[in-house]
ZAMARGU-4260 file (C-alpha; in steps of 0.2 Angstrom, whole numbers, plus 5000, padded with zeros to 4 digits):
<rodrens>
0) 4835/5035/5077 | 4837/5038/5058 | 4854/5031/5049 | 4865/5041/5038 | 4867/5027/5023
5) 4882/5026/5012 | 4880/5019/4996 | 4899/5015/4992 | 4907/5002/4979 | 4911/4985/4986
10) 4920/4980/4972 | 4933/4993/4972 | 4948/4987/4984 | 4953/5004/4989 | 4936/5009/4992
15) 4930/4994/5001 | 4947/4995/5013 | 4943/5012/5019 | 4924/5010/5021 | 4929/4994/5031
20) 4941/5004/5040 | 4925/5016/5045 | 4913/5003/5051 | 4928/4999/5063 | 4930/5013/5070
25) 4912/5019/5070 | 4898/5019/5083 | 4883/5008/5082 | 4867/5015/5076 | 4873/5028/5066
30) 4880/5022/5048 | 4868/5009/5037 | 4882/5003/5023 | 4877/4999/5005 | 4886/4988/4994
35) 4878/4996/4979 | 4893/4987/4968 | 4885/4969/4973 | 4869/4975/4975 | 4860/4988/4966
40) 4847/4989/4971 | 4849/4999/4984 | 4850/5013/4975 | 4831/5012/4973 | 4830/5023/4990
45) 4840/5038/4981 | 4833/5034/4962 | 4852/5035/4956 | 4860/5024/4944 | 4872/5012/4947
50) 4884/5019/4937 | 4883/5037/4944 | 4884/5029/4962 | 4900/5020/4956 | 4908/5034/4950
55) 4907/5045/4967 | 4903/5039/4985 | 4885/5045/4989 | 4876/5045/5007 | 4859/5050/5012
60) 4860/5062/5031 | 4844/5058/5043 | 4834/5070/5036 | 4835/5058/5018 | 4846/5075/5010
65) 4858/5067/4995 | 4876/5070/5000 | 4888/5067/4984 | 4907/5065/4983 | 4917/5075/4995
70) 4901/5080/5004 | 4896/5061/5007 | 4914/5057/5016 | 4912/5076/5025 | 4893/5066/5030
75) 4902/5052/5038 | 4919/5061/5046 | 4905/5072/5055 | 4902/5056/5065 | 4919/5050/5066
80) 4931/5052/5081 | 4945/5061/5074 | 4940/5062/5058 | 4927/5075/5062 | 4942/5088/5065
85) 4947/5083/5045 | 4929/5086/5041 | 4930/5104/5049 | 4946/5107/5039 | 4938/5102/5022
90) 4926/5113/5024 | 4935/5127/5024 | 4929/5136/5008 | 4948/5135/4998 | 4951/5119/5005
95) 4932/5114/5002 | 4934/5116/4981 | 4953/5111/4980 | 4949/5095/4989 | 4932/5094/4978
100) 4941/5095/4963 | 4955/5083/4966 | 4941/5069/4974 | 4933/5072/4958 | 4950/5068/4946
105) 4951/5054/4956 | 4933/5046/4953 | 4934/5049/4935 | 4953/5041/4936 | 4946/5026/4947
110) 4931/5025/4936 | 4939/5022/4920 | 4952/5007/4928 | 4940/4996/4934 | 4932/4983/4924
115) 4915/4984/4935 | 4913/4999/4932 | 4917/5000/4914 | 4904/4986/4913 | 4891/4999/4922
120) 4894/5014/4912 | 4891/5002/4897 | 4872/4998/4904 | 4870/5016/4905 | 4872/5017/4884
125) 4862/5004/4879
</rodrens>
């Protein structure tokens, strides 16, 4: 059986929390969870940077298709008890870009406080 992988940053305390929170609550066999904060490379399988993984959650589906921000977590809820009756909801076409563009404020806002990240961003310029 293929496994949707999530390439998430394990440096970020609010992110780590809630993907922690999902490999609890999550069935076996479905979800392969990459640190891509602590180790980059990882991010060999998608051929993305580290600093455009850090700044949005990114997960690959069973069929190796690129899920990116809001799309990645819909990826995941899918799975999810309970969680896949939020998915449903966020896709709703208003809800879909309201709750795109709000997840995408957020990144840049989470981005630009953490030090890691900063440090990433300045790899990408050199």
């Amino acid at each position: 059986m293929k496994l949707i992988q999530v390439f998430y940053d394990g440096k970020c305390g609010l992110c780590s929390k809630e993907i922690n929170y999902y490999k609890k609550i999550s069935p076996q066999n479905i979800f392969k969870w990459n640190d891509i904060a602590n180790n980059p490379d990882d991010l060999k399988v998608i051929k993305v940077s580290q600093y455009d993984a850090l700044m949005y959650l990114h997960a690959l589906d069973r069929n190796k298709n690129l899920k990116i921000g809001v799309d990645a977590f819909i990826l995941i809820w899918d799975e999810l008890k309970l969680w896949n009756l939020l998915s449903f909801f966020v896709k709703l076409p208003i809800i879909y870009q309201i709750t795109k563009s709000l997840y995408n404020m957020f990144a840049s806002y989470r981005f630009k406080k953490l030090t890691h990240c900063q440090m990433a961003s300045q790899e990408v310029y050199k």
